[in-house]
C-alpha positions in Angstrom: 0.0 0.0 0.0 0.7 3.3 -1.0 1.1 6.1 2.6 -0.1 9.2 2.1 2.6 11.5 2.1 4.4 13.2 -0.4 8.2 12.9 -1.0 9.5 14.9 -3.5 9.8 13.6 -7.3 13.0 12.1 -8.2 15.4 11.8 -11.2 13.6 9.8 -14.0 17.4 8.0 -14.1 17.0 6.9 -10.3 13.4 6.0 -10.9 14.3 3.8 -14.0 17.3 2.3 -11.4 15.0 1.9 -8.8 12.4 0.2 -11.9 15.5 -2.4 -12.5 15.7 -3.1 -9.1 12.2 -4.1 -8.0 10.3 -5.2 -11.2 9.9 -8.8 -11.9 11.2 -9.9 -15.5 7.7 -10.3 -16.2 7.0 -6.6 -15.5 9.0 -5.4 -18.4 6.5 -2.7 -19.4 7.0 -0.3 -16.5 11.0 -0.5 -16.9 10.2 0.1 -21.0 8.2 3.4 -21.0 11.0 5.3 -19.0 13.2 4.4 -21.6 13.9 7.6 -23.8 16.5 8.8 -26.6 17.9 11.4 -23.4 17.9 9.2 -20.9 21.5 10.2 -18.9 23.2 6.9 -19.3 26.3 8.3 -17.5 24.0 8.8 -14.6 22.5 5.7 -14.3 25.8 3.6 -14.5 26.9 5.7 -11.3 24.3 5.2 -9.9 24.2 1.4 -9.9 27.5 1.1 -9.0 27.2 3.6 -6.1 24.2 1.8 -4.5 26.0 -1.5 -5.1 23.0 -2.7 -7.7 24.7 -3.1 -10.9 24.3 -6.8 -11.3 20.4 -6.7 -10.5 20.5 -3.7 -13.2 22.2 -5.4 -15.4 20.2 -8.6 -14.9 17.4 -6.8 -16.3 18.4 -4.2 -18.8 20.3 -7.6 -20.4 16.6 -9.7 -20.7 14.9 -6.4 -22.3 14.8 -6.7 -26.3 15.4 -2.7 -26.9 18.1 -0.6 -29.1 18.1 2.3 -26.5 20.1 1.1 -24.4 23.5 1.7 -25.0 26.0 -1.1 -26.0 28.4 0.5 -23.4 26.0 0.6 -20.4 25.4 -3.1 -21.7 29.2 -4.0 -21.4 29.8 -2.0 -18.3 27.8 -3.7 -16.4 28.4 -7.0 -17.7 32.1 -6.3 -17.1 31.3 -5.0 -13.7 28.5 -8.1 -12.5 31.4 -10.5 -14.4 34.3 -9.3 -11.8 32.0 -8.8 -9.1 30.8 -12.9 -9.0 34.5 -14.3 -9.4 35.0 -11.5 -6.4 32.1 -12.7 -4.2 32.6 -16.7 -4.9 36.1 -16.3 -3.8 34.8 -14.6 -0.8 32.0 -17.3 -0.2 34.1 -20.0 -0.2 36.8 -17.8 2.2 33.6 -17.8 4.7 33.6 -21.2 4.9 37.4 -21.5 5.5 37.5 -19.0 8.3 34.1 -21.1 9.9 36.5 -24.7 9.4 39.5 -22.8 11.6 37.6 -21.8 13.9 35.8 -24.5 14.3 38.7 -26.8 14.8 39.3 -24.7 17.9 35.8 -24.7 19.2 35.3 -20.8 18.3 31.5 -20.1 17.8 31.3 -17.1 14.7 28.3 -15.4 13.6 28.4 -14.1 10.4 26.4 -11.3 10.2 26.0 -10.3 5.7 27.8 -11.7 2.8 26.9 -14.5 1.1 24.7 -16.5 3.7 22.3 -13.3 3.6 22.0 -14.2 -0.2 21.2 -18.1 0.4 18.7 -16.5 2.9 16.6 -14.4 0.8 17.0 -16.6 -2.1 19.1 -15.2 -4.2 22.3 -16.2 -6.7 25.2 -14.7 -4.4 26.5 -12.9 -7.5 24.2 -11.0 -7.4 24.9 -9.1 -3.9 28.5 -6.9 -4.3 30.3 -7.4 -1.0 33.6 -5.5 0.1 34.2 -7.4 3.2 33.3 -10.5 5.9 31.5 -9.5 8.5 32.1 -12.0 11.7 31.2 -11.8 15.5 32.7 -13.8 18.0 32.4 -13.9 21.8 34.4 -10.8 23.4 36.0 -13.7 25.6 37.0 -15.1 22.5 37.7 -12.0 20.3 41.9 -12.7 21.3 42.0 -16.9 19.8 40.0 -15.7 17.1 42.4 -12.9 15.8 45.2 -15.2 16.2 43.4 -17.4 14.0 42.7 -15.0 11.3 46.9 -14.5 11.6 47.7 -17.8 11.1 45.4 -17.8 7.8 47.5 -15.2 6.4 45.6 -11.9 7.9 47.5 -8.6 9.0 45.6 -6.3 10.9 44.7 -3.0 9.6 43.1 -1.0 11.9 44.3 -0.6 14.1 47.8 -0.7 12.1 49.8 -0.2 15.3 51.0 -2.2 18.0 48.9 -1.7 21.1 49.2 -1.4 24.7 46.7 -3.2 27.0 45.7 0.1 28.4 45.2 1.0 24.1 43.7 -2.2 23.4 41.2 -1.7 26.6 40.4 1.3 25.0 39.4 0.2 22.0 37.7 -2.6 23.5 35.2 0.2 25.4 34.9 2.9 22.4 34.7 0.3 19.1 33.3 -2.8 18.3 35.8 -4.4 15.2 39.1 -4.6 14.5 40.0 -5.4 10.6 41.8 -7.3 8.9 43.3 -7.7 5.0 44.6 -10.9 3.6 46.8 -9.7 0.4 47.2 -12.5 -1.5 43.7 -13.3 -1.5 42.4 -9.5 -1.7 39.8 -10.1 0.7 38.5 -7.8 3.8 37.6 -9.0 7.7 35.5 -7.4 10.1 35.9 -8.9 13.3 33.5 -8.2 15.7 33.6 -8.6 19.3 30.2 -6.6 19.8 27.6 -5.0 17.9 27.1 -1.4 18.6 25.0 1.5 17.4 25.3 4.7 18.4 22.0 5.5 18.6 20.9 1.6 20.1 20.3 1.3 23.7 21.2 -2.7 23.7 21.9 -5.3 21.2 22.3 -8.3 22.4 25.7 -10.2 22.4 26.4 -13.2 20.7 26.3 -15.1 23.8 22.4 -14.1 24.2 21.4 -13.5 20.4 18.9 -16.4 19.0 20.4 -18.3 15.9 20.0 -20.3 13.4 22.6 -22.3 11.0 22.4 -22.0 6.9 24.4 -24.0 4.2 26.8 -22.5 2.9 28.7 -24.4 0.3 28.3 -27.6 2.2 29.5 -25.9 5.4 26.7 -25.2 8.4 27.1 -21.5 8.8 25.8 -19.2 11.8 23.5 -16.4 11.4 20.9 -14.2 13.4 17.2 -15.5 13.5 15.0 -13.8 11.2 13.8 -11.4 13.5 17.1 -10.1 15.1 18.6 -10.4 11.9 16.4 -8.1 10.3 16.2 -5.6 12.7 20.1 -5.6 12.7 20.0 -5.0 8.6 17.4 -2.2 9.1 19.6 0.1 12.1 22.8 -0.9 9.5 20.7 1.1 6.9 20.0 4.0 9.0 23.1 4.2 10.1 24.3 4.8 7.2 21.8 6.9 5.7 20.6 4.3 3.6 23.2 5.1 1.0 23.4 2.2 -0.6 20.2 1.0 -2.0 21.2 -2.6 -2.0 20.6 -2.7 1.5 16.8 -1.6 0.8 16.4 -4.1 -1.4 17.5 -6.9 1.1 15.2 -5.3 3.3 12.3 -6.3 0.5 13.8 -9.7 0.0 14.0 -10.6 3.2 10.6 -9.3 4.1 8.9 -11.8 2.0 10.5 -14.6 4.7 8.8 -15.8 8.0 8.5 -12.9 10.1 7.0 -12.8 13.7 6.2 -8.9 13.6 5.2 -9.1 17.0 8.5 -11.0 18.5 10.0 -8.1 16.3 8.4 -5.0 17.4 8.6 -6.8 21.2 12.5 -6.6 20.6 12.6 -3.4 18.5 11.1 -1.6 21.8 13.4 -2.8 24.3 16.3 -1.0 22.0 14.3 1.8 21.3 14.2 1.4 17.7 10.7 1.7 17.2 11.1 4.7 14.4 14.2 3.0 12.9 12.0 -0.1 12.0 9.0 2.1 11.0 11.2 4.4 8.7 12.6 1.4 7.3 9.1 0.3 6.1 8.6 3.8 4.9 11.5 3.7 2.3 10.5 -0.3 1.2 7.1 1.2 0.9 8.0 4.6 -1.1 11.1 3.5 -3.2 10.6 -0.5 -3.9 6.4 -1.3 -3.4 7.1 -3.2 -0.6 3.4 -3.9 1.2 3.4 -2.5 4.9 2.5 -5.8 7.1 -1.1 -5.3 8.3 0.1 -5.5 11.9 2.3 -2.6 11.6 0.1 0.2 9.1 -1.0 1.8 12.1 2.3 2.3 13.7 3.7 3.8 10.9 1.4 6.2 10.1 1.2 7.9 13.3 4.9 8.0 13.7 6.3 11.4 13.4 9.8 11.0 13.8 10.2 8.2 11.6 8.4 10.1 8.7 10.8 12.9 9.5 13.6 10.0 9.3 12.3 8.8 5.9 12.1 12.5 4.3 16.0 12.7 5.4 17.0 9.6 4.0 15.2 10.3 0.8 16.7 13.8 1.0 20.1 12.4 0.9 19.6 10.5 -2.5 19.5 13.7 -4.4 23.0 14.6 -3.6 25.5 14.8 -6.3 26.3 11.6 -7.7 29.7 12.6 -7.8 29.5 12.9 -3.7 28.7 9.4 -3.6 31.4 7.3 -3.1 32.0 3.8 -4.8 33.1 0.2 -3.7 36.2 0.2 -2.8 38.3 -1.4 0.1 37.6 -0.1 2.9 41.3 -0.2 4.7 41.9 2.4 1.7 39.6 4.8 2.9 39.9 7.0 5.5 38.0 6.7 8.4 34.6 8.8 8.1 33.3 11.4 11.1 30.8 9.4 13.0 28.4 12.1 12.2 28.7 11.2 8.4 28.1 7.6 9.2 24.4 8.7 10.7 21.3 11.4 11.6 22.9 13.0 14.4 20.2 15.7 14.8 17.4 12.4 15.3 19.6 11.2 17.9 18.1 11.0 21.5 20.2 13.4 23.7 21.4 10.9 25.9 23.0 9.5 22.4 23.8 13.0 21.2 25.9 13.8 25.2 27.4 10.2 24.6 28.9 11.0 21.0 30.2 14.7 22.0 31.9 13.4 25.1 33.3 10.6 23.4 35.0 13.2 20.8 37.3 14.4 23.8 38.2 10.4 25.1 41.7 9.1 23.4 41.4 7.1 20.5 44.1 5.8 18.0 44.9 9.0 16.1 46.5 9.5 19.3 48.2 6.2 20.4 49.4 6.3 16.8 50.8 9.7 17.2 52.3 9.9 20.0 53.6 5.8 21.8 53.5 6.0 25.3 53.4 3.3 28.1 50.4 2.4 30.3 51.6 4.1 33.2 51.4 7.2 31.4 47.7 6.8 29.6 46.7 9.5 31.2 48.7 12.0 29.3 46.6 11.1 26.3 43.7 13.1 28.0 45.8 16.4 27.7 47.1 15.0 24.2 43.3 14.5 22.5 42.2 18.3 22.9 45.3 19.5 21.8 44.8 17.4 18.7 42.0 18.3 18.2 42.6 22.2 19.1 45.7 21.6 16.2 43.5 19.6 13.4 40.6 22.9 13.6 43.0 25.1 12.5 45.2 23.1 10.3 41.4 22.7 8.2 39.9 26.1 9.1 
């Protein structure tokens, strides 16, 4: 169903995307009459490689029998889909390696996207670009694990710096991953001792999160239930912004699975994510024609905030495709402002007073800078504003 509210009218190019993305191949029609001699075909490649949907796009501009389309928008993304499944099988089956070592030593890992969340929603994992594995062990079990990932050839980087225990403790309170890079195999780890949101009250650790197991390759993989899991995949969105819209579209996979709305919404509350889960139908609704569930129509209507949440997200998909950046490795990058990363203004203020104050705490920019033993940690209190002072007007 349809809510009634009105979001502003987007790009034709980003409605054709969006077209590609949530039509069935036997919908061909609606995808056909946006087709036009003008359409920016520039535009649209961006734009399926920025929101991570180029194979899906390509899936479908490939079955349509036309001669607008461009034979370089054609190749592009055949190219691009091509590289992308050799990238995500090799990946796949590194999944299942990482599960087999740490298995042996009776290590318990949750993988949390990739490949299993493909099998889940039923889909060919080629089709779902992936820069990186995303594990969560025990925090007990966080040190065996990362020796693990050592002896498999993995260097850590980030942090790229010996610590201290009074560093690593430190990290331990403020973050939740450390990651890792395996060069010869050009693949990306997460590890996860926690999973933490900013603007969450409580997620549950691995230790008390419901699971279930999927096969993956032949190898029993662990993932969330469908419920925990999905809530986990909607807050990942908004935290983000929702700027990828591959991660809306696993949304309306995933929703057509077995779904105990009320276990959900039971769980949702106790986190306080209430308007995170509505605004997430919002955006299914508005952008892919995902069906509200019956149970929840009501709650999303009346909910304010996450209407004002939706509008922002929405907002954000006008900007400047050349603001939007593409996949890339993410140890390449450099590490974003947390207030990029999410709707700081929709924050409660509890949230807001946790993420100023936590500006001033020592972090790695600091250990990295400036090496000093535990005894003298406390320096790195004087150290961080100083920094900070030094980095204002260095960029002002």
């Amino acid at each position: 169903m349809a809510l009634d509210k009105s979001f502003a009218e987007i790009p034709r190019e980003l409605e054709f995307v969006l077209n590609c993305v949530k039509c069935s191949p036997t919908e061909k029609e609606s995808i056909c009459i946006l087709l036009s001699p003008d359409m920016d075909w520039d535009y649209v490649l961006r734009l399926s490689m920025a929101h991570s949907i180029f194979p899906l796009v390509y899936n479908t501009l490939n079955s349509l029998d036309t001669l607008i389309i461009p034979e370089y928008v054609i190749n592009s993304l055949r190219q691009s889909s091509i590289m992308n499944a050799i990238k995500v099988v090799g990946m796949s089956n590194e999944i299942v390696r990482i599960i087999n070592n740490m298995n042996e030593y009776g290590i318990q890992v949750l993988i949390l996207k990739g490949s299993p969340l493909s099998v889940k929603i039923n889909e060919d994992i080629a089709y779902r670009p992936s820069n990186d594995i995303d594990i969560l062990v025990d925090p007990l079990e966080f040190a065996s694990a990362e020796k693990i990932l050592v002896q498999m050839g993995y260097s850590r980087v980030y942090p790229d710096f010996l610590l201290t225990p009074r560093q690593q403790e430190a990290f331990f309170t403020r973050c939740n991953h450390f990651e890792y890079f395996h060069l010869k195999r050009n693949i990306h780890v997460e590890l996860h001792w926690r999973i933490r949101f900013y603007n969450v009250k409580y997620f549950p650790p691995l230790s008390k999160l419901k699971t279930q197991k999927m096969n993956l390759s032949g190898c029993l993989v662990s993932v969330m239930d469908n419920e925990y899991w999905l809530i986990f995949l909607m807050v990942h969105g908004h935290k983000h912004m929702w700027s990828r819209l591959r991660w809306l579209y696993d949304i309306k996979e995933f929703m057509k699975m077995n779904i105990d709305w009320d276990k959900l919404i039971i769980q949702a509350d106790i986190s306080g994510l209430r308007p995170i889960i509505n605004q997430t139908l919002i955006l299914a609704n508005e952008l892919l024609d995902v069906p509200i569930p019956q149970c929840m129509v009501q709650s999303v209507a009346n909910d304010q905030k996450a209407w004002q949440l939706a509008f922002t997200a929405i907002d954000k998909l006008f900007i400047n495709i050349n603001e939007l950046s593409l996949p890339g490795p993410k140890f390449l990058a450099l590490k974003k402002n947390i207030f990029d990363d999410l709707d700081y203004y929709n924050l409660p203020w509890k949230s807001k007073l946790f993420l100023i104050f936590s500006l001033f705490k020592p972090c790695e920019v600091e250990f990295k800078l400036i090496s000093l033993p535990d005894n003298l940690y406390p320096l790195y209190y004087f150290i961080r504003p100083l920094y900070l002072l030094w980095r204002g007007i260095v960029r002002g």
